[in-house]
C-alpha positions as CSV (number, residue, x, y, z in Angstrom):
1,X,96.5,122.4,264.1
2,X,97.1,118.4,264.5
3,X,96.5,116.0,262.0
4,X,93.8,113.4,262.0
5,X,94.1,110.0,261.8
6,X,93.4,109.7,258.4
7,X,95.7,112.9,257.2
8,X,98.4,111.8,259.6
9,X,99.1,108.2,257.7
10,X,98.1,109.5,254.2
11,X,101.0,111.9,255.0
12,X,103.0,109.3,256.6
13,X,102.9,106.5,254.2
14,X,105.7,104.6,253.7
15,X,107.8,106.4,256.5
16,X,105.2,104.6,258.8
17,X,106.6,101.4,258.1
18,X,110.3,102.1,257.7
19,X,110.2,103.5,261.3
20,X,108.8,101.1,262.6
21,X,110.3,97.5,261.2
22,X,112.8,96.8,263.6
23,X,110.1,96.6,266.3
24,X,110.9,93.2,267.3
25,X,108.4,93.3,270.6
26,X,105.5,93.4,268.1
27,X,106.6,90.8,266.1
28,X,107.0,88.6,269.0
29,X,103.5,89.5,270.1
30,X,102.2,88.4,266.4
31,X,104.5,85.0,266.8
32,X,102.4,84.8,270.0
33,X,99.5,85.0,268.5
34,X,99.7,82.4,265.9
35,X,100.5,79.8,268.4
36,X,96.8,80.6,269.9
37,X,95.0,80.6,266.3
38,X,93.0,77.8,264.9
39,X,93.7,76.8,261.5
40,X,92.4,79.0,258.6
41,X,91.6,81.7,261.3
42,X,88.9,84.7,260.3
43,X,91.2,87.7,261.8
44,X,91.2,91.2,261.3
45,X,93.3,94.0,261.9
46,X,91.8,97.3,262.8
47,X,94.5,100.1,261.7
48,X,96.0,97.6,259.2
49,X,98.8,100.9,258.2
50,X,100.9,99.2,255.0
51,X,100.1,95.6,255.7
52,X,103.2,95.0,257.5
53,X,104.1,92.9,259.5
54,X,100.5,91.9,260.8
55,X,98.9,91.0,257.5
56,X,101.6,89.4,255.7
57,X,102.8,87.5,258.8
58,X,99.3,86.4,259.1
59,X,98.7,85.7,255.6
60,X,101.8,83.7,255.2
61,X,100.5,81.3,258.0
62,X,97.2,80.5,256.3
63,X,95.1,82.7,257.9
64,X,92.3,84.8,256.3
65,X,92.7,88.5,257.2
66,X,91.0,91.8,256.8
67,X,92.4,95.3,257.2
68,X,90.7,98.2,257.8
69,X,92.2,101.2,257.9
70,X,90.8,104.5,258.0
71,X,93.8,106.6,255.7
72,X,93.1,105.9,251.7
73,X,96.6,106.0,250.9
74,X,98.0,103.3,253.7
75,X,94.5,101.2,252.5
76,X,96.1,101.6,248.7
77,X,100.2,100.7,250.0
78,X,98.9,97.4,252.1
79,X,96.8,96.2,248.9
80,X,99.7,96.0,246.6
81,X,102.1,94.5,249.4
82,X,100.1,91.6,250.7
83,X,97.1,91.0,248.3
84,X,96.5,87.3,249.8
85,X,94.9,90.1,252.6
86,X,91.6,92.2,252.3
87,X,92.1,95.4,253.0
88,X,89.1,98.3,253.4
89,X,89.0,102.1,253.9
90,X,86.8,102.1,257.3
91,X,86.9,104.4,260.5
92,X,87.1,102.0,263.3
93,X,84.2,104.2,264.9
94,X,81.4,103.1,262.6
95,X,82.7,99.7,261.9
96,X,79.9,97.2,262.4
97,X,80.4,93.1,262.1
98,X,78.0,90.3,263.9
99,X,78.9,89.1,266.9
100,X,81.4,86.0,266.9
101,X,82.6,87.1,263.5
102,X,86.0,87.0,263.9
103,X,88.9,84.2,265.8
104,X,90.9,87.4,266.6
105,X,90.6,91.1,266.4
106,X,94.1,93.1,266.5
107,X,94.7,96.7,266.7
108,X,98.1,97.9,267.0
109,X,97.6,101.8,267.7
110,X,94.2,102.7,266.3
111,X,93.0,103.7,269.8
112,X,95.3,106.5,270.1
113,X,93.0,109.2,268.3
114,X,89.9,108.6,269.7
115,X,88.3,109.9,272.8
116,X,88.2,107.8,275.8
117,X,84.5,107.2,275.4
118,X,85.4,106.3,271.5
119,X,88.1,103.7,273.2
120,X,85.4,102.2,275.6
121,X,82.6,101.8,272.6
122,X,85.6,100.6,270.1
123,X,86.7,97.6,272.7
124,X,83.1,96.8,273.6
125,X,82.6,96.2,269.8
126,X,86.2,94.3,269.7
127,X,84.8,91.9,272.4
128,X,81.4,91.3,271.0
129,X,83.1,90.6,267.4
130,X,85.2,87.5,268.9
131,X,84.2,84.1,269.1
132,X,84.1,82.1,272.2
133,X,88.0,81.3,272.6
134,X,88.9,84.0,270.1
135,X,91.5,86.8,271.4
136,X,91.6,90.5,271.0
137,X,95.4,92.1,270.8
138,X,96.1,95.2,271.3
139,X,99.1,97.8,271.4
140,X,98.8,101.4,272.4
141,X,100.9,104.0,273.9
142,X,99.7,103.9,278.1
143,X,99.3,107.2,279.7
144,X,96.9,108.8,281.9
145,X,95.8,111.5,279.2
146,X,92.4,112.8,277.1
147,X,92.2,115.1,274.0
148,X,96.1,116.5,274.0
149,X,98.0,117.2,270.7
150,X,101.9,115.9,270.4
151,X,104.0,115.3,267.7
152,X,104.9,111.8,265.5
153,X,107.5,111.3,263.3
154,X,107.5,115.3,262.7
155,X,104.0,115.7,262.1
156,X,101.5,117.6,264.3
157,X,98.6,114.7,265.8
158,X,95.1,116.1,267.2
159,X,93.1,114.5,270.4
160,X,95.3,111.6,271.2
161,X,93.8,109.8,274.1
162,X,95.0,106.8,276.2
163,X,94.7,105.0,279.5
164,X,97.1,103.7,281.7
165,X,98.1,99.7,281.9
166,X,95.9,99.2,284.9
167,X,92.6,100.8,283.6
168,X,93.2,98.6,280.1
169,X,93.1,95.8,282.0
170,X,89.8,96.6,283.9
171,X,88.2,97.6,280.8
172,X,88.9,94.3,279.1
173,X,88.1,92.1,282.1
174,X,84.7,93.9,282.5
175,X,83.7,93.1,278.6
176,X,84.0,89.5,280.1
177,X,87.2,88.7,278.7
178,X,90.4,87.3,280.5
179,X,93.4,89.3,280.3
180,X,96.1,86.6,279.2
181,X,99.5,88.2,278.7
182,X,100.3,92.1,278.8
183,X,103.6,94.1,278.4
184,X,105.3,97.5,278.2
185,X,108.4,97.5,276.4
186,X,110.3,101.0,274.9
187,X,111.1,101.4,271.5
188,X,113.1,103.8,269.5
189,X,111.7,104.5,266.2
190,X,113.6,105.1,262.9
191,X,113.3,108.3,262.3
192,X,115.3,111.6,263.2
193,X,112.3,113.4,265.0
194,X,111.4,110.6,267.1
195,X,112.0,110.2,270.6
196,X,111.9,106.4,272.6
197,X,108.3,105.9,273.7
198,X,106.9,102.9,276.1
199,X,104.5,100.8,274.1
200,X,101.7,98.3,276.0
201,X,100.9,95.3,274.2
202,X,97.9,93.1,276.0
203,X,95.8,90.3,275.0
204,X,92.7,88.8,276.5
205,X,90.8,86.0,275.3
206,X,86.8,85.5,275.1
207,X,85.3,82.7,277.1
């Protein structure tokens, strides 16, 4: 039987990170971003993992950030590497902030185990959590699929869920916002199991 979401990355931990830190594409997309941020920006970063690179790139340009994450034990790994950050155990589903809280929202995977009516609620919330000019980031895996189990980093993952580049796009342009740069690049991770997978990255920004 897969993992959760919150059993995969408590199992994960450190490994996350390690396998992932020479993804330069996402790094570039966070160098991106802070060109686009007001000074002393209220951001936060759903499926915050160990705090790295998001949070402490963030933090490290003077911007206040809060992590949610929903595995106890990445929440407890990004605390003790980048405590300028806030970091919270939270599932994404039940997350609830006012509207125009936030100068950007990212989330860098946290769609991927969530139904596609989860994805739909989780990106309406996204939009209506940005300020007018504020951008939402976003990386996934694109695919046409609903529900199917595969394997990360040698671990078993339940009901992983995505749509493909095209149908992202629509989504985000019918919350109202403008889709403002999007890419798919492949990445190998670090790590002996893994095999090279084509990662989206897209943006769009709130009137």
């Amino acid at each position: 039987m897969g993992l959760s979401a919150a059993e995969l990355f408590d199992e994960l931990g450190k490994d996350y990170e390690k396998a992932f830190a020479g993804f330069a594409a996402q790094r570039e997309e966070l160098d991106w971003l802070l060109t686009e941020l007001p000074g002393h920006a209220r951001v936060l970063d759903v499926g915050s993992g160990t705090g790295r690179p998001t949070a402490e790139l963030l933090t490290a340009a003077g911007h206040d950030v809060t992590g949610v994450d929903v595995s106890p034990r990445m929440v407890e790994i990004a605390r003790e590497q980048v405590p300028a950050a806030h970091f919270e155990v939270a599932d994404l589903r039940t997350l609830a902030y006012p509207a125009g809280t936030w100068n950007a929202v990212i989330a860098f995977y946290p769609l991927l185990q969530l139904t596609r009516a989860e994805i739909d609620a989780a990106l309406a919330r996204f939009a209506d959590w940005l300020t007018p000019g504020g951008v939402f980031l976003m990386a996934t895996v694109p695919a046409d699929i609903e529900g199917i189990e595969i394997e990360f980093l040698g671990q078993p993952v339940a009901g992983v869920s995505s749509y493909p580049v095209e149908v992202f796009r629509d989504r985000l342009t019918a919350l109202g916002l403008e889709v403002v740069r999007d890419r798919v690049v492949e990445f190998q991770p670090n790590h002996m199991t893994a095999s090279p997978e084509q990662d989206l990255f897209m943006a769009a920004r709130k009137p």
